[in-house]
N, C-alpha and C positions, 0 to 999 in steps of 0.2 A: 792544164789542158782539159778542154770539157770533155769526157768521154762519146762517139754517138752511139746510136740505139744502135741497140741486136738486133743485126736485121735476120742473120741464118741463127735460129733458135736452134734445129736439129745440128748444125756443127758444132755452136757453143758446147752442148751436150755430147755430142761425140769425141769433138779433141779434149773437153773434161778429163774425160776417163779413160780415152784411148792414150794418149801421152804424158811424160811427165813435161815436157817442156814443147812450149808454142813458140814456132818462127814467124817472122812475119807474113810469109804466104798464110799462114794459117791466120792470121789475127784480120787480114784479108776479108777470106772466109767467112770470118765470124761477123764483122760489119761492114761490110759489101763498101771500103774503104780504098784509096790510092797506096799504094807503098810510103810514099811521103806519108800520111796521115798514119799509119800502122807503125812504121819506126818512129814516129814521137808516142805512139802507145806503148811501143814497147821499150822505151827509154822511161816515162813515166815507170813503170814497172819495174824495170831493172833496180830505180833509187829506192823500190820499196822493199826488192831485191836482198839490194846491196845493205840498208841499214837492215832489215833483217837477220842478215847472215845467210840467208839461204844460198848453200853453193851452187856455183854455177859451175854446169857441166857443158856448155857448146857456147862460146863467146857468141855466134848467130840466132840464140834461142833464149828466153824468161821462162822461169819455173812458173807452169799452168795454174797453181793455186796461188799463188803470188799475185799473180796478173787481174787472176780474176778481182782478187779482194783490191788490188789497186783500181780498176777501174770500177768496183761496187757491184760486179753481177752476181747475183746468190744462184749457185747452181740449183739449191731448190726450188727458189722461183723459178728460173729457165725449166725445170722439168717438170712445175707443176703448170707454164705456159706451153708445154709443147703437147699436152696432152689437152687442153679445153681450147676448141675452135675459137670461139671469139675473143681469148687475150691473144692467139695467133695473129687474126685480125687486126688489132689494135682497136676494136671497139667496147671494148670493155674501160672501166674506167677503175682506177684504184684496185 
């Protein structure tokens, strides 16, 4: 499944670190997505999940660093885009 863009950069960044595990309201949040479209996110995630090993602790939730690394978002990136206005934007390029 193709991941979409981050749309809420300051969520991505706050449920990072605020929680160990993302529901799909949150995943929501994070790209201004349908429920449909956020539980195939989070099913992606889960398989990366599950061959992982990483335990799951709420069958309605995916462990947040899991997730991320499955869909490709570098929290560093996200934190070094919520701080420079124009990759906010989207006019920055590379």
């Amino acid at each position: 499944m193709n991941v979409p863009p981050t749309v809420n950069i300051d969520s991505a960044v706050a449920l990072y670190y605020a929680k160990t595990e993302i529901t799909t309201r949150d995943i929501c949040a994070i790209f201004g997505c349908c429920k449909t479209t956020a539980n195939l996110l989070k099913k992606q995630a889960r398989e990366v999940q599950d061959r992982d090993g990483t335990p799951l602790y709420n069958a309605r939730a995916v462990n947040v660093e899991t997730a991320f690394r499955a869909w490709g978002l570098d929290i560093k990136r996200l934190e070094r885009a919520q701080n420079h206005p124009k990759i906010r934007l989207g006019v920055m390029e590379g």
